[in-house]
N, C-alpha and C positions, 0 to 999 in steps of 0.2 A: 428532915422536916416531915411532921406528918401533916395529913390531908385529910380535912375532912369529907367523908362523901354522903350527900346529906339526899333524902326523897327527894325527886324531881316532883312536879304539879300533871297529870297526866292530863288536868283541861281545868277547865270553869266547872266550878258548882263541886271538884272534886277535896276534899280533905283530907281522909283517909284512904291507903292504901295496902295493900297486901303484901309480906315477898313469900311469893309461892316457892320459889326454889331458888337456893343458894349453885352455883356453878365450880363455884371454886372452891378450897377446904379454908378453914382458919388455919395463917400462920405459910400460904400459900406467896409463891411470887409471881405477880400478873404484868402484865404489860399495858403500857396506855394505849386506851380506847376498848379494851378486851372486855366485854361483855361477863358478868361476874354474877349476875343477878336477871331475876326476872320478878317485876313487878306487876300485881295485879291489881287493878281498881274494881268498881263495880258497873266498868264501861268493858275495859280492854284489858289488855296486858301488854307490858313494853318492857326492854331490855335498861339495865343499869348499868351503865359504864365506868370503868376505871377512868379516873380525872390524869393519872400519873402512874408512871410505874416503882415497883416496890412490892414490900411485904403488906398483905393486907392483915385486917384483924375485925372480927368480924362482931358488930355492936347489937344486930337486930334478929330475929330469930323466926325463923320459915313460921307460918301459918297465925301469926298474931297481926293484929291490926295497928299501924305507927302511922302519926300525923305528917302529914303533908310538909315538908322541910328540915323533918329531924334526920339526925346520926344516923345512916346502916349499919355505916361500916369505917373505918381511919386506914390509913396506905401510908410507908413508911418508906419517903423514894428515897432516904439513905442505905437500904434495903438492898442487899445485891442477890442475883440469879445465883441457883445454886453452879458452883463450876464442875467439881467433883462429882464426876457422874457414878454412880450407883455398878458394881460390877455384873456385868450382864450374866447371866446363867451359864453360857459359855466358859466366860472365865475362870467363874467358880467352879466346875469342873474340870477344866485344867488342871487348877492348882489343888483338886485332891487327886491325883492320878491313885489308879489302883496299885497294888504291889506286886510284886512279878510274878509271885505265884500265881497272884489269880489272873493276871495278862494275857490274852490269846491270840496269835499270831493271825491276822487278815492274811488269806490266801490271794493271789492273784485273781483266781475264780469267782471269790465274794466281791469283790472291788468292780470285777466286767460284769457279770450279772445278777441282775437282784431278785432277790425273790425267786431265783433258780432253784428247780426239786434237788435232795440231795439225798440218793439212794444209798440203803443200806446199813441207816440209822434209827433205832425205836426211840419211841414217843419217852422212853425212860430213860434216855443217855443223850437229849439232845444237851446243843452245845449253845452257850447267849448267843452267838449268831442265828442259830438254826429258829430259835423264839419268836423271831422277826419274823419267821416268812409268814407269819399270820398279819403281818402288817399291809392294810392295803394301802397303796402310793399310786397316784393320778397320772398317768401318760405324761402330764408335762413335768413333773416334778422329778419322775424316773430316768426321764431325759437329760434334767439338770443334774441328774445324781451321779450320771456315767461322765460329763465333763467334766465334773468337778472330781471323779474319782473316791467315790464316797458313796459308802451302803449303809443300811438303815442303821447297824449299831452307830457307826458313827454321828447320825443325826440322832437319835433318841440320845445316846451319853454328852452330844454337845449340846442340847438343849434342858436337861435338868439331870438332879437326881432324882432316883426312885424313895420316894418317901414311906414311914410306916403306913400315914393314912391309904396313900395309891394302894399298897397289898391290900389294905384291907376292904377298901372298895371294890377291887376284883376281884377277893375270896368271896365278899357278898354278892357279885354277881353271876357267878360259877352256878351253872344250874345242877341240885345235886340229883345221885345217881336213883335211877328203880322210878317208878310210874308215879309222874308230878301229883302235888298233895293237891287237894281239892280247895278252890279259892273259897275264902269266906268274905260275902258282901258285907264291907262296913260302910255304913251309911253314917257319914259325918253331920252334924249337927250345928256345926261352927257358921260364925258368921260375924262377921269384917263390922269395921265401924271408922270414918273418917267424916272428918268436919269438912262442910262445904264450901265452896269456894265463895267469894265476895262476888266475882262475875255469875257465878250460879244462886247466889242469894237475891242478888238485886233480879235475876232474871225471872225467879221465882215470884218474888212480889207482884212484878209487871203484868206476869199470866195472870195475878190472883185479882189484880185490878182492875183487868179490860173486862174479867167477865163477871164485875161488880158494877164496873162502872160504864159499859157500851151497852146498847142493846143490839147486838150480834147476830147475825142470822146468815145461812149460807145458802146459795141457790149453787144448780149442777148443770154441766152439759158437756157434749162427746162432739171430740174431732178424728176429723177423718186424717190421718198424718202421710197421707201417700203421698202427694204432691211434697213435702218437705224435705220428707226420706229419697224421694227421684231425686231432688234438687242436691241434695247430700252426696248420694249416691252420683250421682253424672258429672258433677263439678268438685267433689273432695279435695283432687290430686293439684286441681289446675288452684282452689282455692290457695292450698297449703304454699305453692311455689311463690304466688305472686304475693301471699300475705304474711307468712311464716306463722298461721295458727291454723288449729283446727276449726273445724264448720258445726258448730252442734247444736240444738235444736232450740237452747236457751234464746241465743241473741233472736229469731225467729218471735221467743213470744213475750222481749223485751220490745223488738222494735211494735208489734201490734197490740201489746198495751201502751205502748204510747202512741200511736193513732185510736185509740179507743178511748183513751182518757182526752182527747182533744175534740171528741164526737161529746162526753160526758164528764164533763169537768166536775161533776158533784159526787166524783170516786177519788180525782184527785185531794178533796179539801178535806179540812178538819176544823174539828172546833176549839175555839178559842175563846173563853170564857162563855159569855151570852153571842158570841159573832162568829157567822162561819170563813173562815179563811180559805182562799181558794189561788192558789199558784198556778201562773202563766205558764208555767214550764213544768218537764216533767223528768225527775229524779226517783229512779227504781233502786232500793232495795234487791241484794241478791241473798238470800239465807244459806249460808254456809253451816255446816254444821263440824266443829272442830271437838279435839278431844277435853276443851276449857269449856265446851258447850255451844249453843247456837250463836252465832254473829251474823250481822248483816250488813254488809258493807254498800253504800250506795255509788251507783252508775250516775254522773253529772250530766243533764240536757240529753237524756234518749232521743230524745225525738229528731233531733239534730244530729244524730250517728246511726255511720254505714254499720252495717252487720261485722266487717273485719273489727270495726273500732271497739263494737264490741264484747267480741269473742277475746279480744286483746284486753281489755280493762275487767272483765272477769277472770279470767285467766290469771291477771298480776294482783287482783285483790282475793282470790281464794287461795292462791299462795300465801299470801302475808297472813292471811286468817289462818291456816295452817300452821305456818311457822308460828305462832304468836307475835306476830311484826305489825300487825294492823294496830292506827293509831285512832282516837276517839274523832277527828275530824275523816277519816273515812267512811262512820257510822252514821251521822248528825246529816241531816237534812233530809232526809227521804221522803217523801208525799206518796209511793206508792211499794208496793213489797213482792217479788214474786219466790215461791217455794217451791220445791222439784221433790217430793218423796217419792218419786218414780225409782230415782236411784237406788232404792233402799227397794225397792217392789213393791212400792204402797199402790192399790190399784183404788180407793178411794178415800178420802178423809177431807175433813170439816179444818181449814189455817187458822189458826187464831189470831186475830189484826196485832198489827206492831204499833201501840200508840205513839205517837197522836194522831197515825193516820186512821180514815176509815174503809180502807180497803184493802186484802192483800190476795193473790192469784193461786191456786195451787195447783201444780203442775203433776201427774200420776205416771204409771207406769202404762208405754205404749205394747197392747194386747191386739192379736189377730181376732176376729170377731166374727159371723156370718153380720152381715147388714143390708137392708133392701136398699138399690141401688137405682132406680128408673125400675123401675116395678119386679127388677130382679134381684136374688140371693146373693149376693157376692163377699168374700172375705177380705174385709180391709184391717188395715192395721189401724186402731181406733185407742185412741188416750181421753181417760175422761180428766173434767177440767173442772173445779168448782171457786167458788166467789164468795169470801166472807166480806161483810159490810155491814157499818154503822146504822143499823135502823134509825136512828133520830137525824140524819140529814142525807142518805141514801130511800129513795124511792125503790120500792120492787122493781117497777118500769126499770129504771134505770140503770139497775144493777142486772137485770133481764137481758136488755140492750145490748148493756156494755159488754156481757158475757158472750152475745152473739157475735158482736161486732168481733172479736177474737178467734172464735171457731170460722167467722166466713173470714178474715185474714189470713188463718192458718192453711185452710183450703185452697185457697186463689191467692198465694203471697205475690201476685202480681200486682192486687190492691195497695199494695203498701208505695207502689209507684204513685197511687194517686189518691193520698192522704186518708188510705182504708175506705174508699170508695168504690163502687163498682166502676169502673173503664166503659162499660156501656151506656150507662150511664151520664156519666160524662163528655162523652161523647156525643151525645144527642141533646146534652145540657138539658138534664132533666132532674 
């Protein structure tokens, strides 16, 4: 019977699809459920499954564009696994043994030690055993080689034969004799050309349109990160035991943009036609950057999760971004963005917003600095932090604010107990 395996739909609004890369050959036997493909939209990339096992035969072809529910590929589950296994290199050398003349007697000596010197033979009479002792073999492999009673010719002849090309690659790399030629610099010219991918197409448009169609601007400011890094520092081990993640500096400025964004709700909105939309709740964007390009997967109800929760849900969605497992409903909803080029050593730069929000956070790399301290010089560990935003319903105020509100959270993350407020404050109900 054969099967058709037809595009899956990766979401709404999507039509056409990509297959970046085929997994399996044509004329191949898969098993059901076995992953055979990878397809890409101009959201995501997701895997294509075998419906049945069988011969496949393969209808669609790597890097062209097919509609949403057509043919990839047909499976043929009267199709049987090959049974007849392939004879392994071993065998094959078995069955041409050498001829007696040229045969030579393993010593008891070669069999107990390998790679033992053997005096009193020139470099122009050595014997195929003697050839080996230029072979190096790892402590545990040499180990395994005296149980088993087995020295190197034996593993080199049981594992292949020596082919014309082998010689000819080690006469080519035989360094010859008398004082090396002098290198000549060639300076190659060449230069590569592949077509872009559909998730790297559409993302390119996106960039071309926010800074056509936002009025974009970014303001800047520096935190002090020493209190974060104690906190890191003092509590890591006990973090790790009681939550099985690590403690790192992100969920810190996930959780205080979401008390920031609940001090200035006019970073969480966007617009929407002539009306600005503004959500109750706050859903961050994490920018991954993977080798398909940048993704963002969003965090559901920040403001509502402990720091373990979400060290944990970053952690399982920058995997799946990695892997190319991330699906278009991991992307979709976001109202706010944060970027980390710190990773990378970026010490400052300007995020370009992800629309249709109008803010997104950029996070740099954390630098030792002299800084004045209460009227003194002291060197802290100082990360600058900048804020791109929507000039047409972002205020300076408030994108000012909003940015402050973050550096005094990052400083005092004690605030974060009391909804990014100051504690004394509060306390004196003021």
């Amino acid at each position: 019977m054969t099967i058709e395996i037809k595009i899956p739909s990766p979401g709404e609004s999507v039509n056409e699809v990509e297959i970046s890369s085929w997994l399996v050959n044509d004329g191949d036997y898969v098993e059901k459920d076995q992953e055979i493909a990878e397809i890409e939209s101009d959201k995501a990339t997701l895997p294509l499954l075998a419906e049945e096992s069988g011969i496949i035969s393969i209808k669609a072809e790597t890097g062209t564009s097919i509609p949403v529910g057509s043919v990839a590929c047909t499976i043929d589950s009267h199709g049987k696994p090959p049974t007849a296994a392939k004879k392994s290199p071993e065998e094959s050398v078995r069955n041409e043994e050498p001829s007696k003349e040229h045969r030579t007697e393993k010593s008891a000596g070669e069999k107990e030690g390998i790679n033992e010197h053997k005096p009193g033979k020139t470099e122009h009479s050595q014997t195929p055993g003697e050839v080996t002792e230029k072979v190096k073999i790892s402590p545990l492999a040499k180990k395994l080689m005296k149980e088993e009673n087995l020295n190197v010719d034996d593993i080199i002849r049981g594992l292949r034969r020596i082919s014309r090309e082998d010689v000819s690659l080690v006469a080519g790399m035989k360094e010859p004799e008398g004082p090396p030629a002098p290198k000549q610099d060639k300076a190659g010219r060449e230069a590569s050309r592949k077509r872009m991918s559909m998730l790297r197409r559409n993302l390119s448009q996106r960039l071309v349109a926010v800074k056509n169609e936002t009025a974009m601007l970014t303001t800047f400011n520096e935190v002090d990160m020493s209190k974060v890094i104690d906190i890191r520092k003092n509590y890591q081990s006990n973090f790790v035991e009681k939550h099985g993640v690590k403690l790192g500096f992100m969920s810190f400025f996930v959780r205080a943009a979401s008390e920031a964004l609940k001090l200035y709700p006019n970073v969480n909105s966007y617009i929407d036609g002539e009306d600005i939309v503004t959500p109750g709740y706050c859903d961050i964007g994490i920018a991954v950057q993977t080798d398909k390009g940048l993704m963002v997967p969003v965090i559901r109800n920040t403001g509502a999760l402990g720091l373990s929760d979400i060290e944990k849900r970053i952690l399982e969605l920058a995997e799946k971004a990695r892997k190319n497992r991330i699906s278009i409903e991991d992307m979709t909803g976001g109202t706010f963005t944060i970027t980390n080029g710190g990773i990378f050593g970026s010490l400052l730069s300007t995020p370009i917003l992800n629309p249709p929000q109008s803010g997104i956070l950029g996070m740099h790399n954390i630098v030792e600095r002299p800084v004045a301290v209460n009227g003194k010089v002291e060197v802290r560990p100082m990360m600058y932090i900048a804020l791109s935003y929507d000039h047409r319903i972002i205020d300076g105020r408030d994108s000012v604010s909003f940015l402050v509100s973050i550096k005094e959270i990052i400083e005092d993350p004690a605030k974060l107990l009391f909804g990014g407020q100051d504690p004394d404050k509060i306390l004196l109900d003021l």
